[in-house]
C-alpha positions as CSV (number, residue, x, y, z in Angstrom):
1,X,0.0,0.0,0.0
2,X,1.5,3.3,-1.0
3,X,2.2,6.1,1.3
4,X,2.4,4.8,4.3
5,X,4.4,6.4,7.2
6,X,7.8,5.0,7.9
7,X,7.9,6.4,11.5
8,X,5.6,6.2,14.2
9,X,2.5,8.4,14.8
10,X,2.4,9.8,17.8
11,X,0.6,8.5,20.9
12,X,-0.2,10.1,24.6
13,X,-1.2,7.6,27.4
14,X,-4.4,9.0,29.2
15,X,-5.9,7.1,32.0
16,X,-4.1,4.2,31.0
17,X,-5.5,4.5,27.5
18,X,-2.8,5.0,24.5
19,X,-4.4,7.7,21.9
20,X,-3.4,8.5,18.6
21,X,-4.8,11.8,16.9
22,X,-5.2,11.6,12.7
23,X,-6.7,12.7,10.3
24,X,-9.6,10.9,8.4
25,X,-8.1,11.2,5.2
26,X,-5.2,8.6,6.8
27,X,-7.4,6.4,7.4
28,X,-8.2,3.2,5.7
29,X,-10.5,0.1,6.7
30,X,-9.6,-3.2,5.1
31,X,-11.6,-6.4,4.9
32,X,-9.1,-8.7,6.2
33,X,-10.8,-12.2,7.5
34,X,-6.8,-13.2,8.3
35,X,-4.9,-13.7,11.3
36,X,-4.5,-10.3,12.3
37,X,-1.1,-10.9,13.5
38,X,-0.5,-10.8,9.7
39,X,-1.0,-7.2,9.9
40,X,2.4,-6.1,11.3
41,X,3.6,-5.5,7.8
42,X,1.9,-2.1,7.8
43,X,3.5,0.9,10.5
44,X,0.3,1.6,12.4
45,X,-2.5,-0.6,12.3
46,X,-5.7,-1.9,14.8
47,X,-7.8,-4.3,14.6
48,X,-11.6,-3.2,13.8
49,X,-15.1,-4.2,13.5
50,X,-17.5,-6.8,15.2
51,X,-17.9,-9.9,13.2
52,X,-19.2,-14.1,13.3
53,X,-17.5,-16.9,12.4
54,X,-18.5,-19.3,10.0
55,X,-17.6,-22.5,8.9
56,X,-18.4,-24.9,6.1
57,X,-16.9,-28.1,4.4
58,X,-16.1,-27.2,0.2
59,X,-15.2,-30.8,-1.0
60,X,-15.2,-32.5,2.1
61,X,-12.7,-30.0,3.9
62,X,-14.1,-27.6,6.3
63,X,-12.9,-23.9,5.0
64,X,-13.1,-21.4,7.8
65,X,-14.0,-17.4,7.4
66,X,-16.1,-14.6,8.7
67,X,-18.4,-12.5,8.6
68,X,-19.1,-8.1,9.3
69,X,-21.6,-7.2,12.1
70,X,-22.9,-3.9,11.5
71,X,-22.3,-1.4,8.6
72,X,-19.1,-1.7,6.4
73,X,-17.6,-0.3,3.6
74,X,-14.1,-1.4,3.3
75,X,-11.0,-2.2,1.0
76,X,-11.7,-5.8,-0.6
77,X,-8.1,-6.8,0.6
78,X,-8.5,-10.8,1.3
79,X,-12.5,-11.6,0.7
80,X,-12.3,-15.5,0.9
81,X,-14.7,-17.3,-1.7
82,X,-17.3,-18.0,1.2
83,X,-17.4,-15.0,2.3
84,X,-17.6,-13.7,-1.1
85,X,-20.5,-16.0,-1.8
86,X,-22.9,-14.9,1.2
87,X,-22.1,-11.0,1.1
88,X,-23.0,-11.3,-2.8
89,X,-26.3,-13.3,-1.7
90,X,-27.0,-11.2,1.3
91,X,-26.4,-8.0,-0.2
92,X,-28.3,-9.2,-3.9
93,X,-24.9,-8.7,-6.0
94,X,-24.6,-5.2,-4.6
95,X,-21.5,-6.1,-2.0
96,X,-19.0,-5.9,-4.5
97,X,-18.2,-2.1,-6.0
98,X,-14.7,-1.7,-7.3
99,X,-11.9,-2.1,-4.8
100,X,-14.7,-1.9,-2.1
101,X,-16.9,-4.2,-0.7
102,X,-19.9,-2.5,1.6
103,X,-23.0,-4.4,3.6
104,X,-25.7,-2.3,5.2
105,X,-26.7,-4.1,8.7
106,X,-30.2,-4.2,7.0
107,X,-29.0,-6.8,4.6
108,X,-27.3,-9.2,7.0
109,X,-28.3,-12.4,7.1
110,X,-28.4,-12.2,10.8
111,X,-31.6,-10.5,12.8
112,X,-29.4,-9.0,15.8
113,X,-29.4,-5.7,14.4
114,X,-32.2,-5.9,11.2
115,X,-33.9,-2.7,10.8
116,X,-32.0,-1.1,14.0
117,X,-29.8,2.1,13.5
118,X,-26.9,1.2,14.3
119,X,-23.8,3.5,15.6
120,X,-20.9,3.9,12.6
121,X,-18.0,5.5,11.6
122,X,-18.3,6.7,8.6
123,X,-15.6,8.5,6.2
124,X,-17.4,11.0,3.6
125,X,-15.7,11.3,-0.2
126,X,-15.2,14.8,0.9
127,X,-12.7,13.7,4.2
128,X,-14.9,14.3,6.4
129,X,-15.7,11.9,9.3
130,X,-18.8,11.4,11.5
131,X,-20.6,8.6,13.8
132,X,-24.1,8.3,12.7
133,X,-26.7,6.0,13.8
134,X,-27.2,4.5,10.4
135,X,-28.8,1.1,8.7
136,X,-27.9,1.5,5.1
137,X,-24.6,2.7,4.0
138,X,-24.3,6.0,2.5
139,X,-23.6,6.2,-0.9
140,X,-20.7,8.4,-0.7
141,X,-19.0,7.0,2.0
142,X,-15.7,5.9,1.6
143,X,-15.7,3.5,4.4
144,X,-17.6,2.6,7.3
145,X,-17.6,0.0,10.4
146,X,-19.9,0.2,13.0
147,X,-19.3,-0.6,16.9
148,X,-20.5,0.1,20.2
149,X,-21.6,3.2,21.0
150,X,-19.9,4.6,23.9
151,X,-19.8,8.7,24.0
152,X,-22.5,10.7,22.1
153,X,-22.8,14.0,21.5
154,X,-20.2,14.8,24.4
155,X,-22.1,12.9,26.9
156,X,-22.6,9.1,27.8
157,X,-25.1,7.1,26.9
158,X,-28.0,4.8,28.3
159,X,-26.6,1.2,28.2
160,X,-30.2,-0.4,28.3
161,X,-32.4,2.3,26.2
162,X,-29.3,3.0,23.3
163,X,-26.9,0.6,23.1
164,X,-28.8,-2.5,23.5
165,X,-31.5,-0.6,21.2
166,X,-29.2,-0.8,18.3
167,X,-28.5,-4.8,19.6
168,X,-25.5,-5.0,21.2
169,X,-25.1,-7.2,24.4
170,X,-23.0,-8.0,27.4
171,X,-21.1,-10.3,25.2
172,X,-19.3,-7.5,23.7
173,X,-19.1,-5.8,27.1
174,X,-16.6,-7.4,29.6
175,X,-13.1,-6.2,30.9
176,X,-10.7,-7.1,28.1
177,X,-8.2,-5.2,25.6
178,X,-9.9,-3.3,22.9
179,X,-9.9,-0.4,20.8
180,X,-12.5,2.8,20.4
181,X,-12.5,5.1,17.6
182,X,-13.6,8.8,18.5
183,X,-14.1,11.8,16.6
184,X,-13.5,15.8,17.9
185,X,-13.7,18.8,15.9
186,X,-13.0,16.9,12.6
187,X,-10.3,15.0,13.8
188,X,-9.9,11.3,14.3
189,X,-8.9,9.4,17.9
190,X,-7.8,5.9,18.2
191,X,-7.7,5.0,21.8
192,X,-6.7,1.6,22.5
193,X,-6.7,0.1,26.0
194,X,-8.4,-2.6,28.7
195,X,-11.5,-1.5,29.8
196,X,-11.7,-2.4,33.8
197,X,-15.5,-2.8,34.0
198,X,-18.1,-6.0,33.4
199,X,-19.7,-3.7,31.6
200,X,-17.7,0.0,30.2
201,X,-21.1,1.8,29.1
202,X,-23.4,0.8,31.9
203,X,-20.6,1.4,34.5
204,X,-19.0,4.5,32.5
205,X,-15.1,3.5,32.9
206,X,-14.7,4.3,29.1
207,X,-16.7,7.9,29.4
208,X,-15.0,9.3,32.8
209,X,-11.3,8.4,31.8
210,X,-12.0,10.2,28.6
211,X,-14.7,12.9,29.9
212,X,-12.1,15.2,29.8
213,X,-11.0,15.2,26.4
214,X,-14.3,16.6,25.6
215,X,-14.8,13.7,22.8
216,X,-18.1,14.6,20.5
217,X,-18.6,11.0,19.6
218,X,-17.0,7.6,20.1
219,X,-17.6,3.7,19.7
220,X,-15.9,0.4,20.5
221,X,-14.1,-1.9,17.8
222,X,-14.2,-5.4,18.3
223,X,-11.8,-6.7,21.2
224,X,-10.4,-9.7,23.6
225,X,-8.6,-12.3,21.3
226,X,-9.2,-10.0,18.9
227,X,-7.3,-7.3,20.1
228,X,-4.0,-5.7,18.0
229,X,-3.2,-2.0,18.5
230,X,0.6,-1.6,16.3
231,X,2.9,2.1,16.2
232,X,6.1,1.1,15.2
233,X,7.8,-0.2,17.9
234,X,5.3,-0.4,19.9
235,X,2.6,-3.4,19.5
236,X,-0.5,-4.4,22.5
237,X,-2.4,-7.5,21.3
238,X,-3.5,-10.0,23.2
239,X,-2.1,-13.8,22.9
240,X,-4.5,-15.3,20.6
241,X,-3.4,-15.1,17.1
242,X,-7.1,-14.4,15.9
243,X,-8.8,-14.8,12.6
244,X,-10.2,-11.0,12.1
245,X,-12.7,-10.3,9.9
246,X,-11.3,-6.2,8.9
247,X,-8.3,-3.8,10.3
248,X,-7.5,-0.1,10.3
249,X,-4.3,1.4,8.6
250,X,-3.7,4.8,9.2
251,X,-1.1,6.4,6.7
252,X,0.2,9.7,5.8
């Protein structure tokens, strides 16, 4: 990929939470569905969105992948042919535009979040970055993933009446290793850290170690064994050598 930074970007620890400022033009989502561990070749990279796994034998041989939760619009960067097979049938031969691939959370297969708004990045043509409460994927976004939503408008939010709304549950919720993207004043904010909580919205560890950083909007990426925060020399992941279904790359 061309034009990626040979140095690190820098990072502040805040609260025990590492935080890296870009812009959203540096930003690029990639549909991975790889060990993510196989993401070190690029300087600064994360793991990203919520996602399934699937199985299913192809000639007697059981061929693993996975599959998005939410919205997406991504790079097509390794779509195996399963996957392939249900986003094309999910998405009625719409996944597939270009280099991108994009599902609206309306057209997943799966009921948890069918006809719910869910809370996404998204990256405008234009550079311009926001977290919307979307079901369909806007057609000039340039990428999108959604996640957990976490800070709103500058304030916390309601566990119970928003986030398990949208469809999200305590599975996603527990004390583990994980990253949240947040956007301020056009500007983009990986933070990537363990949240110390059973639950980080309901208890609001997440929003009071970061209250002060006057955020306008933030959500959670996947985390746990999925977990992979890289700048340079520096790497967090934890052990497990997951299969990811996307990543982040932020370039200059």
């Amino acid at each position: 990929m061309k034009g990626l930074i040979k140095i690190p970007i820098k990072y502040t620890i805040h609260n025990d939470l590492y935080i890296t400022e870009f812009s959203p033009k540096d930003l690029k989502l990639l549909y991975w569905d790889q060990p993510k561990l196989n993401a070190l070749k690029y300087d600064v990279c994360f793991n990203a969105g919520f996602f399934a796994y699937y199985d299913e034998k192809v000639n007697g041989v059981k061929q693993y992948f996975t599959m998005p939760i939410g919205n997406i619009k991504m790079d097509a960067i390794n779509v195996p042919a399963l996957g392939k097979y249900y986003l094309e049938e999910w998405s009625c031969g719409s996944a597939f535009q270009g280099t991108k691939v994009q599902l609206s959370c309306n057209q997943n297969a799966s009921p948890v979040f069918k006809n719910k708004k869910v809370s996404t990045l998204v990256i405008y043509k234009n550079g311009t970055a926001k977290i919307e409460d979307i079901n369909i994927v806007p057609e000039n976004a340039t990428y999108c993933t959604s996640g957990v939503p976490t800070i709103r408008g500058g304030e916390d939010v309601d566990w119970k009446k928003y986030c398990m709304a949208q469809g999200w549950s305590s599975d996603s919720m527990y004390s583990t290793w994980r990253n949240w993207i947040a956007v301020k004043n056009g500007s983009l904010f990986l933070i990537s850290g363990k949240s110390k909580t059973s639950n980080y919205v309901y208890y609001m560890d997440t929003y009071k170690r970061l209250k002060d950083l006057f955020l306008d909007d933030c959500i959670s990426q996947d985390g746990g064994g999925s977990f992979l925060y890289h700048n340079g020399k520096l790497t967090l992941k934890t052990l497990e050598n997951r299969r990811v279904n996307s990543i982040g790359v932020i370039s200059g």
